[in-house]
C-alpha positions as a Python dict, from the first residue, in 0.01 Angstrom:
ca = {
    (1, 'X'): (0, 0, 0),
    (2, 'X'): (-284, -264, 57),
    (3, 'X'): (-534, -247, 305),
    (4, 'X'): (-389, -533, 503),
    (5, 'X'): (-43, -377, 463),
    (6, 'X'): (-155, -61, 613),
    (7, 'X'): (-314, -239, 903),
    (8, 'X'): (11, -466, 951),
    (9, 'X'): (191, -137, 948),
    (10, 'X'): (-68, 32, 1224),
    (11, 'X'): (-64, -295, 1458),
    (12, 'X'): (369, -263, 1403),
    (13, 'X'): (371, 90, 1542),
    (14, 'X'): (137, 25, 1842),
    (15, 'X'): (318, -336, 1921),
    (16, 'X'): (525, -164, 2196),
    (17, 'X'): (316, 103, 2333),
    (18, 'X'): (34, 346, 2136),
    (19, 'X'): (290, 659, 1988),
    (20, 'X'): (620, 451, 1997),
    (21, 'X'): (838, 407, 1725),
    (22, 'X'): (899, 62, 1556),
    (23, 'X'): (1166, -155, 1609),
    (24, 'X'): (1275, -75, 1247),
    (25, 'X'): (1234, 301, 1277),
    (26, 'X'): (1497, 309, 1643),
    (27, 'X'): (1728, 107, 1504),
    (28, 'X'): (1784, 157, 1142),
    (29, 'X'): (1555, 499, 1067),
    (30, 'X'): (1869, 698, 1061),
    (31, 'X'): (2064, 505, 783),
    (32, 'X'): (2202, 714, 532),
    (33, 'X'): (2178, 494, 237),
    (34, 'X'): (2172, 776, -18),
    (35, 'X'): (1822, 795, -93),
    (36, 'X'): (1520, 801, 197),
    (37, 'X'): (1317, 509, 12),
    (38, 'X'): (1628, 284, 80),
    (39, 'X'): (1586, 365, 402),
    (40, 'X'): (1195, 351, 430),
    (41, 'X'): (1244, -15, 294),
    (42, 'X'): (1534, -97, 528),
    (43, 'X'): (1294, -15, 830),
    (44, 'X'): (1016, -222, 674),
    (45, 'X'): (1215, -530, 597),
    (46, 'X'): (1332, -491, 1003),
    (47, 'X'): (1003, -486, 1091),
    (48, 'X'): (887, -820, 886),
    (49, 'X'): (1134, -987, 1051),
    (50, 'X'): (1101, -871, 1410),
    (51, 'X'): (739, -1061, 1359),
    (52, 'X'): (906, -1369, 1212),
    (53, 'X'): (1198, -1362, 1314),
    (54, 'X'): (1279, -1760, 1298),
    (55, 'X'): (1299, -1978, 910),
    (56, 'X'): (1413, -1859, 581),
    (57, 'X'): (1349, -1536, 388),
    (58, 'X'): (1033, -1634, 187),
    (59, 'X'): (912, -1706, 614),
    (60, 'X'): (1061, -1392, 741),
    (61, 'X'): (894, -1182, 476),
    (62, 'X'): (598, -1289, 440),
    (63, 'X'): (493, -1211, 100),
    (64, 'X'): (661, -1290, -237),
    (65, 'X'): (612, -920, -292),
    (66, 'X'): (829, -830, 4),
    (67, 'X'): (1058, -1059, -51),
    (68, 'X'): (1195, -923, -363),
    (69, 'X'): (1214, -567, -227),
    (70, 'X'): (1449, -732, 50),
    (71, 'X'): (1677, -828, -250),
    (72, 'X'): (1628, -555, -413),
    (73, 'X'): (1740, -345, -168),
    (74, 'X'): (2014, -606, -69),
    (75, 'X'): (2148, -563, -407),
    (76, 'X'): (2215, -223, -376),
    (77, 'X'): (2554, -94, -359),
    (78, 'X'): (2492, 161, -134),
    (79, 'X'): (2387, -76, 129),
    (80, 'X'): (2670, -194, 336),
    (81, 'X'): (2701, -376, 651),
    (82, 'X'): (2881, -42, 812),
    (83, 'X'): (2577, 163, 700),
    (84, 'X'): (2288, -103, 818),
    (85, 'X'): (2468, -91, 1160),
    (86, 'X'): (2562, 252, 1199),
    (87, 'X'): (2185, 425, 1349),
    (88, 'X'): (2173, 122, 1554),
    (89, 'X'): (2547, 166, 1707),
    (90, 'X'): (2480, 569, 1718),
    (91, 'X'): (2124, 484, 1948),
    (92, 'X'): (2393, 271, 2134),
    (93, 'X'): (2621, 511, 2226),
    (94, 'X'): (2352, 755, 2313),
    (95, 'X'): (2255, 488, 2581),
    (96, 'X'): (2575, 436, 2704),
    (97, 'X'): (2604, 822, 2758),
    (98, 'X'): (2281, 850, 2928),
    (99, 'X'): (2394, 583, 3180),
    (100, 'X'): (2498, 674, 3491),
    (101, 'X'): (2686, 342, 3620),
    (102, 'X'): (2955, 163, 3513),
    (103, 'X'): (2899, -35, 3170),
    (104, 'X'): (3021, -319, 3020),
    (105, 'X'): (3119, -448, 2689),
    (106, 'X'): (3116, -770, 2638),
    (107, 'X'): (3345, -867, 2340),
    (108, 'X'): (3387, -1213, 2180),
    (109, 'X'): (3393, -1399, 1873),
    (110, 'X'): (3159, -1640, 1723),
    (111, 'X'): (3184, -1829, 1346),
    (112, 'X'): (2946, -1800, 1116),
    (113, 'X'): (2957, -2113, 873),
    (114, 'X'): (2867, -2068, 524),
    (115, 'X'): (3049, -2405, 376),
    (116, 'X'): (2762, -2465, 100),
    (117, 'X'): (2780, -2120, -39),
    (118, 'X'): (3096, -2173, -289),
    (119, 'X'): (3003, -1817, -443),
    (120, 'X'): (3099, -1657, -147),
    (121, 'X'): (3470, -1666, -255),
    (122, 'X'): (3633, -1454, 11),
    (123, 'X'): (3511, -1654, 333),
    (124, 'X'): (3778, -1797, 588),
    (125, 'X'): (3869, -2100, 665),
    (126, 'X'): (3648, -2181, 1043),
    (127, 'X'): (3677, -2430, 1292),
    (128, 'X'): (3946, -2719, 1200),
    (129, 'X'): (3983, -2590, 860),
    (130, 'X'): (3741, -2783, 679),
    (131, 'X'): (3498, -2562, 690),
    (132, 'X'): (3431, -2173, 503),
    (133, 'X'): (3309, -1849, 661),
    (134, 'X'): (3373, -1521, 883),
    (135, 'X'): (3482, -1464, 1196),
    (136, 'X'): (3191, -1221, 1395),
    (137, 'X'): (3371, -1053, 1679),
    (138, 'X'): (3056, -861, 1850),
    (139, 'X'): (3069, -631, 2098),
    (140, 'X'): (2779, -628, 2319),
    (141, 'X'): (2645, -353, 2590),
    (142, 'X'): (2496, -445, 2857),
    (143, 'X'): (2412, -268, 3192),
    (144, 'X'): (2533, -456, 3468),
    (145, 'X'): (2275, -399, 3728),
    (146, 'X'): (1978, -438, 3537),
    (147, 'X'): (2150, -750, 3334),
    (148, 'X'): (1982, -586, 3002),
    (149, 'X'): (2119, -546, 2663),
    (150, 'X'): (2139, -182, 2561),
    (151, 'X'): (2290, -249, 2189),
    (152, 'X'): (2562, -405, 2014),
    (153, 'X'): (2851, -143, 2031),
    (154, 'X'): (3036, -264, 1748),
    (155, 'X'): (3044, -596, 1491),
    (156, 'X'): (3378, -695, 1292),
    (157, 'X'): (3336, -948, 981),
    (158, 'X'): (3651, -1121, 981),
    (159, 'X'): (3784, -1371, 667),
    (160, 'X'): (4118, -1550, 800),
    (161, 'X'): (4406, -1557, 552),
    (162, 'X'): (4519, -1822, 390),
    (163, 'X'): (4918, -1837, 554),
    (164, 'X'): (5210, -1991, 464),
    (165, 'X'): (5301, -2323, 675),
    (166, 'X'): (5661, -2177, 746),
    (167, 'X'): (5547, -1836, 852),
    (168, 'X'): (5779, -1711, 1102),
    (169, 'X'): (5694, -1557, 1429),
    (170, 'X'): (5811, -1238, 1340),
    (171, 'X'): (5579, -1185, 973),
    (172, 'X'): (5310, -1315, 1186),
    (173, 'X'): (5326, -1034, 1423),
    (174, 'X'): (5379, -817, 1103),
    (175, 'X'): (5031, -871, 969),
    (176, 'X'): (4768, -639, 953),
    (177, 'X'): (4481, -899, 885),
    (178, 'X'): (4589, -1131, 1225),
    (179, 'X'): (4289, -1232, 1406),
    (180, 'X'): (4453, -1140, 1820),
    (181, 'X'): (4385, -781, 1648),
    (182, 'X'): (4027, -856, 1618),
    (183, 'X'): (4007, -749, 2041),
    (184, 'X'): (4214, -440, 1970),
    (185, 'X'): (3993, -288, 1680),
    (186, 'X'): (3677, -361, 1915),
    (187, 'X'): (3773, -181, 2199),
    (188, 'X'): (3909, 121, 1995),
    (189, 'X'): (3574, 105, 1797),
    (190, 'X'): (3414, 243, 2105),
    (191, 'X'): (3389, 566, 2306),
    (192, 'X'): (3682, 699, 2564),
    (193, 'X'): (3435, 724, 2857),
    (194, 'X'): (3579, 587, 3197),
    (195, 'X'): (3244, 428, 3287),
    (196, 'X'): (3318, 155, 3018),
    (197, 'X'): (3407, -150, 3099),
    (198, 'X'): (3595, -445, 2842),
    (199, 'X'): (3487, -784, 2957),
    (200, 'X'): (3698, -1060, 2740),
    (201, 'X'): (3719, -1435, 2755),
    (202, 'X'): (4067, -1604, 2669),
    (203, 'X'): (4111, -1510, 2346),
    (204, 'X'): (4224, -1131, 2470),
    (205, 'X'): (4479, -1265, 2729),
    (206, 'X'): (4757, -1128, 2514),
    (207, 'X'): (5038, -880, 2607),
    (208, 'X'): (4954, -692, 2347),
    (209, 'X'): (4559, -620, 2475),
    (210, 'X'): (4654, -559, 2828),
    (211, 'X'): (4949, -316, 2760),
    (212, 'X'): (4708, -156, 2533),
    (213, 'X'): (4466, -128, 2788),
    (214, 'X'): (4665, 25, 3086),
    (215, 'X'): (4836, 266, 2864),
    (216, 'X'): (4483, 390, 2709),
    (217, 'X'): (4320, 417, 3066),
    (218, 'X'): (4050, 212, 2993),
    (219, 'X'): (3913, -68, 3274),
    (220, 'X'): (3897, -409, 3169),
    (221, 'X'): (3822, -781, 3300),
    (222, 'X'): (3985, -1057, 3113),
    (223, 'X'): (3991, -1403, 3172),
    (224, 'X'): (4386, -1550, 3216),
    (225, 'X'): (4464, -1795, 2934),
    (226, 'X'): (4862, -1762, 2926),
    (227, 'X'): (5066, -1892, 3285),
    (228, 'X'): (5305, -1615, 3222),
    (229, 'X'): (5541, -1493, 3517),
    (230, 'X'): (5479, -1258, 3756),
    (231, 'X'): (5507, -1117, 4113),
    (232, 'X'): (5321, -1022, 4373),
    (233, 'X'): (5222, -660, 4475),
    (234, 'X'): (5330, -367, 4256),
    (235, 'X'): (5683, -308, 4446),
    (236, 'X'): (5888, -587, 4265),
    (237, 'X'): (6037, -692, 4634),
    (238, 'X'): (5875, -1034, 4604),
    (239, 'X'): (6006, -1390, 4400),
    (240, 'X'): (5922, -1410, 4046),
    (241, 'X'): (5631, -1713, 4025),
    (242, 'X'): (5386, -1798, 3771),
    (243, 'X'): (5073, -1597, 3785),
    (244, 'X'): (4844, -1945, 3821),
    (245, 'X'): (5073, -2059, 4088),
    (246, 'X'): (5030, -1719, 4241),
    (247, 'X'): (4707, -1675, 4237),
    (248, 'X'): (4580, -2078, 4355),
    (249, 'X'): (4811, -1974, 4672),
    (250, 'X'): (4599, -1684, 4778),
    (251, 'X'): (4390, -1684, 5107),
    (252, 'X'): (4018, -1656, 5056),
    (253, 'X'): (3825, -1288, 5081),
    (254, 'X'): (3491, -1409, 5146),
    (255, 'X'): (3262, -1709, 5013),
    (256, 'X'): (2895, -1766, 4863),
    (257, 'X'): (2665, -1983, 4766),
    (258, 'X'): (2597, -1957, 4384),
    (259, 'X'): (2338, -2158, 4125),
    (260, 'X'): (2611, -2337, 3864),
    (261, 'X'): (2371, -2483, 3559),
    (262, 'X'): (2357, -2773, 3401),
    (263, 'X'): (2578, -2778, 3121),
    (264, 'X'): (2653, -3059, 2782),
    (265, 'X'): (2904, -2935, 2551),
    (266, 'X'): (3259, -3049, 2383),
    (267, 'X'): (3531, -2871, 2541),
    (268, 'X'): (3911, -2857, 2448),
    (269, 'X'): (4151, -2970, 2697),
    (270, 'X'): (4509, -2887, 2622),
    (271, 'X'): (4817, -3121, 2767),
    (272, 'X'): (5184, -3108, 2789),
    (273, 'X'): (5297, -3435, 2718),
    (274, 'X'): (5682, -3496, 2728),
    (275, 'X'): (5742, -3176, 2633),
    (276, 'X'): (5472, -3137, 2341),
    (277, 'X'): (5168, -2923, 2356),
    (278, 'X'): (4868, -3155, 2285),
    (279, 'X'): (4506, -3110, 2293),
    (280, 'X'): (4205, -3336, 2298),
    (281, 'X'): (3838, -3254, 2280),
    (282, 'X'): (3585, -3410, 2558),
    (283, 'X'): (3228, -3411, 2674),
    (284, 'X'): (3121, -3204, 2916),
    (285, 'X'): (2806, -3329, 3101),
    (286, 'X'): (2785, -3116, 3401),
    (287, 'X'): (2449, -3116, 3630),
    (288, 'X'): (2284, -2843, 3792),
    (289, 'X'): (2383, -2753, 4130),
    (290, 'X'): (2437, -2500, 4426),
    (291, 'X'): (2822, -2460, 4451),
    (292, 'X'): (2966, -2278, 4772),
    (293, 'X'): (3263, -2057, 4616),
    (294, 'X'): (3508, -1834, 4721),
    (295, 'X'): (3724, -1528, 4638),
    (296, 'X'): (4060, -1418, 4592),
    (297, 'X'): (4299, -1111, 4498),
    (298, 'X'): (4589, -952, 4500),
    (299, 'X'): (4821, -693, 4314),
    (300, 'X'): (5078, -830, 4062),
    (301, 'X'): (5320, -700, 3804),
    (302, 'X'): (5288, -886, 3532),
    (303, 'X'): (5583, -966, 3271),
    (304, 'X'): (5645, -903, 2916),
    (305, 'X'): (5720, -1314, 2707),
    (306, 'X'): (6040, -1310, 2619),
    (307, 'X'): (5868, -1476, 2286),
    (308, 'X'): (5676, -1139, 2095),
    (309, 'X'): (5399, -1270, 1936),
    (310, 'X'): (5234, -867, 1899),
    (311, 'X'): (5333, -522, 1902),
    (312, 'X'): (5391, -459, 2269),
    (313, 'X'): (5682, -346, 2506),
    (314, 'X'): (5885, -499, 2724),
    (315, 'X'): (5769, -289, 3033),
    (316, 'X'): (5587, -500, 3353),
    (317, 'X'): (5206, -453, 3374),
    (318, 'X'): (5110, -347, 3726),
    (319, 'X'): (4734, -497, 3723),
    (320, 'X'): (4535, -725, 3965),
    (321, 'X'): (4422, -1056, 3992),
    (322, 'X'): (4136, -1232, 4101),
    (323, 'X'): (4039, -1611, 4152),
    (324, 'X'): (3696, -1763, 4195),
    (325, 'X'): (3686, -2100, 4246),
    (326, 'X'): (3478, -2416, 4390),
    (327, 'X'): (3701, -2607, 4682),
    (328, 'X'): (3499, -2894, 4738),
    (329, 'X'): (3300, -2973, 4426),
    (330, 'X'): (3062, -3305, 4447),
    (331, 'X'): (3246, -3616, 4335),
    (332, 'X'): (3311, -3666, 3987),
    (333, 'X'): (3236, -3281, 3871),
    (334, 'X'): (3497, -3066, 3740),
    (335, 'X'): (3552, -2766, 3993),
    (336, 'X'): (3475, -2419, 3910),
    (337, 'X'): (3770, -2184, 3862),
    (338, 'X'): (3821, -1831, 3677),
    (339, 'X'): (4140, -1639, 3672),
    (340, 'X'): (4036, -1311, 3600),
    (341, 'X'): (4300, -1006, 3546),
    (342, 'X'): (4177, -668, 3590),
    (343, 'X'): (4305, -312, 3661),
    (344, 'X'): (4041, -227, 3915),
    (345, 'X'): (4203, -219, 4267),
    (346, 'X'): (3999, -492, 4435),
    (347, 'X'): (4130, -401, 4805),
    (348, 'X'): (3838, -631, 4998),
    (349, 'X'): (3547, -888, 4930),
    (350, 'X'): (3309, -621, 4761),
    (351, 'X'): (3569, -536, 4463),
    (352, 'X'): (3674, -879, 4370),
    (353, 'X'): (3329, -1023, 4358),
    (354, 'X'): (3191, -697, 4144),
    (355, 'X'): (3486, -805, 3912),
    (356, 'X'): (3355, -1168, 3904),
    (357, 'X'): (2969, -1018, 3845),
    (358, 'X'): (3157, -872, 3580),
    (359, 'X'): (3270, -1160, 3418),
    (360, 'X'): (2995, -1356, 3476),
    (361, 'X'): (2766, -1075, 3242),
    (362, 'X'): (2984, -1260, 2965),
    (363, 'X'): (2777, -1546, 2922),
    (364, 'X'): (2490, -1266, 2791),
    (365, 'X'): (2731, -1283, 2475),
    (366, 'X'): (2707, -1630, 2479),
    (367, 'X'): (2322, -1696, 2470),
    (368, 'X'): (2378, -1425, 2235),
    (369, 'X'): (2568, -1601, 1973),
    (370, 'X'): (2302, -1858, 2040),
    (371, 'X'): (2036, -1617, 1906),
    (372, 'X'): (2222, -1550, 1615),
    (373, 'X'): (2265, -1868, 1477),
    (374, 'X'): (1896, -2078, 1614),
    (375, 'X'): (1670, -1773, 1655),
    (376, 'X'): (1753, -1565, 1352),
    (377, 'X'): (1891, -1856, 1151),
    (378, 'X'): (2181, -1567, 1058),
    (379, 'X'): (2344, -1895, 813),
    (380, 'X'): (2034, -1951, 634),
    (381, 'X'): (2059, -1684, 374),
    (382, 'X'): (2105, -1834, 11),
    (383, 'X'): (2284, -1525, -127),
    (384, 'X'): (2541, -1539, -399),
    (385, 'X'): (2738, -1268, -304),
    (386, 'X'): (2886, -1156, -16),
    (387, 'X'): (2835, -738, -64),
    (388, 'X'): (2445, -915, -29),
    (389, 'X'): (2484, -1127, 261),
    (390, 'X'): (2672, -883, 502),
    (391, 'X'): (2387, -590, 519),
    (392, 'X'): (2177, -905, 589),
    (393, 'X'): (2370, -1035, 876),
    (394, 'X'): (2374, -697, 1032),
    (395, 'X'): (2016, -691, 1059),
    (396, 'X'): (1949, -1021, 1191),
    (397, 'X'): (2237, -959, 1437),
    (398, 'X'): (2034, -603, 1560),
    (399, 'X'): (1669, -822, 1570),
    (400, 'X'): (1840, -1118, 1765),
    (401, 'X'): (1880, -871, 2063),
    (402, 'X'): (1544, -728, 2119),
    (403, 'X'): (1449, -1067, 2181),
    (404, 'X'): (1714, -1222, 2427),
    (405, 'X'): (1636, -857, 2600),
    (406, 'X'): (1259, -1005, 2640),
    (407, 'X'): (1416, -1253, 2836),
    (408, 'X'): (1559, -996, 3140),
    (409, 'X'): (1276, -793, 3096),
    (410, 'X'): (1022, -1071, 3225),
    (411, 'X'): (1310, -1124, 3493),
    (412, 'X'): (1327, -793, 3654),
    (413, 'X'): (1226, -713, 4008),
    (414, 'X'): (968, -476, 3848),
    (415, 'X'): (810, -714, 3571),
    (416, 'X'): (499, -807, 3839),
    (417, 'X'): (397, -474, 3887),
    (418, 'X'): (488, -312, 3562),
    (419, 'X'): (203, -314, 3347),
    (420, 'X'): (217, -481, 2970),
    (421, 'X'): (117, -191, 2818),
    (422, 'X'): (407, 5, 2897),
    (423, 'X'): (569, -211, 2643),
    (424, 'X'): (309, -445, 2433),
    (425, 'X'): (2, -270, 2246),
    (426, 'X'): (-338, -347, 2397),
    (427, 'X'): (-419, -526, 2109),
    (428, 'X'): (-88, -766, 2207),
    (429, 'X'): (-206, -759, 2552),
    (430, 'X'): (-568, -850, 2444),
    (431, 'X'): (-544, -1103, 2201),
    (432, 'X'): (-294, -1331, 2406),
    (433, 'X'): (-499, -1301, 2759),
    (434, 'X'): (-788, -1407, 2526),
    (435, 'X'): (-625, -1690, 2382),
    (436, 'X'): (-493, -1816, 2771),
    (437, 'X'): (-793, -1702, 2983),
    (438, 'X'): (-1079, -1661, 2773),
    (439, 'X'): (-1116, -1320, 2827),
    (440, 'X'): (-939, -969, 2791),
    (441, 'X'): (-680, -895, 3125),
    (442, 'X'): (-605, -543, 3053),
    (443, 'X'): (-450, -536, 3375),
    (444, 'X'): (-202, -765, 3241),
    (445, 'X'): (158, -719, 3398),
    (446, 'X'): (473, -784, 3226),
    (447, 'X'): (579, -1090, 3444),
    (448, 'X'): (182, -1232, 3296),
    (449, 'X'): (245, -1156, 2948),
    (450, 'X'): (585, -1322, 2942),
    (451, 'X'): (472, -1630, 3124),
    (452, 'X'): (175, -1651, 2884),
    (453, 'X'): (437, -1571, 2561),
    (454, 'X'): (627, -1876, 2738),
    (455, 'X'): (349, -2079, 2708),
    (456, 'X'): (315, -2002, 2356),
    (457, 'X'): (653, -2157, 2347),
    (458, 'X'): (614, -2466, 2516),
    (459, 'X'): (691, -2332, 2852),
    (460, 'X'): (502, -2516, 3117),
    (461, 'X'): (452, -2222, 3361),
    (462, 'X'): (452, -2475, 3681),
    (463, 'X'): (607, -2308, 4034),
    (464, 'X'): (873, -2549, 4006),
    (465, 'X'): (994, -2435, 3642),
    (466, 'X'): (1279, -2236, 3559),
    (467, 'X'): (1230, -1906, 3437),
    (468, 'X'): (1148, -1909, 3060),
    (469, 'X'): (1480, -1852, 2798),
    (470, 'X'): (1503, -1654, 2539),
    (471, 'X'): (1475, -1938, 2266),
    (472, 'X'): (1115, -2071, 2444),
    (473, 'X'): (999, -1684, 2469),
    (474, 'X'): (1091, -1653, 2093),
    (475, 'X'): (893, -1930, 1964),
    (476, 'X'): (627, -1806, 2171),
    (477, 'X'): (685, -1463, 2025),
    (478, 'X'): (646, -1625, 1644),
    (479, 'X'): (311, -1797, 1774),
    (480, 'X'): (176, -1475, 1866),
    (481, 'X'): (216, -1343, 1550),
    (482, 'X'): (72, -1573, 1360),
    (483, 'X'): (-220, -1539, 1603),
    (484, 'X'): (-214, -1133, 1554),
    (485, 'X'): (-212, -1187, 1166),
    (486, 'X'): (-593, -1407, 1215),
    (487, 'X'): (-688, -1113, 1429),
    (488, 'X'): (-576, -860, 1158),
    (489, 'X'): (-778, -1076, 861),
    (490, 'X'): (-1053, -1117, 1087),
    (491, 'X'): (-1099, -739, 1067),
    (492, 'X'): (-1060, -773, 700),
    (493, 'X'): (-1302, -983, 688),
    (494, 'X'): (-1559, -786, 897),
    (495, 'X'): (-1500, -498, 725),
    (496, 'X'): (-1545, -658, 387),
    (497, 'X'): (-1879, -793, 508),
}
């Protein structure tokens, strides 16, 4: 190892406190890869890219040098996408059982396109069919208190079949490989501990997952896709209605005033016209504002479709439901409304609004997703096989966290009184209070090291400012390195002299 090497190395090690393990050593030390210099590299290459985590490869690495030891080790057959993940899901679960509150795992799906790469025969078809890749159905844990990512708790890579047009209903439900299962073998990936909570969007509103559910005893928040029939309370005395119907004619618990964001994004709207299903996609250019909403719930039984589309019974599901919605949004803005099912007895205001906190941790997944796919650049890789790309997805999908976390940590109520140093070297802590002040702040807090990182980023740091995201902390993040590295040669330099 080179001189500068070894000092990269030293400045890794002390980049989140003097004695602390690297970010490559916590999360992937324990991989059993059958032989300890596979591993050695694998914690290496995690810790190249947790500096530079943005760009290609040949920018992640560094170093031609370390580049081909990446592929190297990519190439390897022991090196699978279970293995890369597995120390990083076991320091997971180890979180999870050190928790004392309820947790929650977030679980949803995001596509991965890799159109260009025509090697990669065994991708999917994605989006409207046009396009080639996997399905990645994470499952994220986060701590709903402190709004902070403890780990991913399990990550499916998912190819959809190719199907025949006149598949009937029945071989459908038949299939192993059908993507509704991909919610299933998430949830059963993870621990039977009551304190664990499955958070879904739409996609889970099947039959199928609820029934599952109940019967394993596990609690669960999912958002209502399906208008399926139902009655309220759990003693079957009342008329059989709609669950939507049932649930817009609920009084209100209790009301707030919440901050809705601004939002620009193409949304699907689906329509019954004439009796066919059709859907159309629109724009969705929604400003930021303080909405006054308000709470609902009540007990239903919910019933079996007469229509199986999965491997369920025909019983009644007694569960609960809960709407949040806007009543009088401004003019011209679409209203907010959630119809959340869950099998948490929400008796009074407190319960159904912890459910909708609940919910409302989903869009962690989201931003998420988003640091996948623009922080990590997790489609970028040019490799020619897929037994080569998946390892490498798993690690960019572990490295994409620690840095969305960066975002709650300069968030928290204790970020302005926490010093940096707790979690940022000195030398971290030195060389950017240098760069903004002109001079050394060892006394640095948290709250000033983010802002400063911010700035880095293009973050403005005025009162009036939002707090900085994770993408604008990230860039900042890359800055800093590049700024560490001229510190690091600097010393070379001196030394040499």
């Amino acid at each position: 190892m080179s001189q500068k090497e070894r000092l990269i190395e030293q400045r890794t090690h002390s980049s989140e406190g003097a004695g602390a393990k690297t970010f490559g050593e916590r999360n992937f030390g324990d991989a059993e890869l059958g032989d300890a210099r596979r591993t050695k590299r694998l914690v290496r290459v995690a810790d190249a890219i947790m500096r530079h985590p943005g760009g290609s490869l040949p920018e992640k690495m560094g170093s031609p040098t370390e580049l081909e030891a990446l592929y190297h080790l990519m190439k390897c057959s022991a090196v699978t996408h279970q293995k890369v993940l597995a120390p990083h899901i076991a320091l997971t679960r180890q979180k999870i059982a050190e928790c004392e509150g309820f947790v929650l795992a977030l679980h949803d799906t995001t596509e991965l396109d890799f159109t260009t790469r025509e090697s990669l025969n065994d991708r999917g078809q994605i989006g409207n069919g046009s396009h080639q890749g996997w399905l990645c159905h994470n499952t994220l844990i986060v701590d709903p208190v402190r709004r902070e990512v403890m780990g991913l708790g399990n990550q499916i890579l998912h190819s959809r079949p190719i199907t025949e047009k006149k598949e009937t209903v029945a071989e459908k439900r038949n299939r192993e490989d059908r993507e509704s299962l991909l919610w299933l073998q998430g949830v059963q990936s993870l621990p039977s501990d009551p304190k664990i909570v499955d958070v879904c969007d739409r996609g889970a509103d099947t039959f199928e997952f609820l029934e599952h559910e109940i019967n394993s005893g596990r609690t669960f928040v999912v958002r209502s896709s399906h208008d399926r029939s139902a009655r309220c309370g759990h003693d079957n005395a009342a008329t059989k209605v709609t669950l939507h119907e049932l649930a817009r004619s609920l009084p209100s618990q209790g009301q707030w005033t919440m901050k809705v964001a601004a939002l620009k994004r193409r949304k699907t709207v689906r329509k019954k016209v004439e009796g066919k299903r059709t859907s159309q996609t629109v724009m969705v250019n929604r400003k930021s504002r303080d909405a006054v909403v308000h709470v609902s719930a009540s007990p239903v039984i919910l019933f079996a479709p007469k229509r199986k589309r999965g491997k369920h019974g025909k019983t009644p599901l007694a569960i609960w439901v809960v709407r949040v919605w806007e009543p009088h949004p401004p003019e011209g803005a679409e209203p907010l409304e959630w119809i959340l099912l869950t099998n948490l007895a929400c008796v009074n205001f407190e319960s159904a609004h912890r459910v909708k906190t609940w919910y409302e941790c989903r869009w962690i997944l989201e931003e998420y997703h988003k640091g996948q796919k623009t922080g990590c650049g997790i489609e970028n890789p040019q490799f020619t096989s897929s037994d080569r790309l998946h390892p490498m997805i798993a690690i960019l999908s572990v490295v994409a966290l620690s840095l969305l976390n960066l975002r709650e940590l300069s968030r928290r109520d204790d970020a302005k009184t926490r010093p940096a140093t707790n979690l940022f070297s000195a030398e971290y802590v030195s060389v950017l209070s240098t760069y903004r002040h002109g001079a050394p702040q060892p006394k640095w807090t948290i709250h000033d090291f983010c802002l400063a990182l911010a700035r880095l980023g293009g973050h403005l740091n005025r009162k009036h400012d939002c707090h900085p995201g994770w993408l604008v902390l990230w860039k900042g993040w890359t800055q800093l390195q590049a700024m560490i590295n001229g510190a690091t040669t600097q010393k070379l330099i001196n030394k040499c002299a």
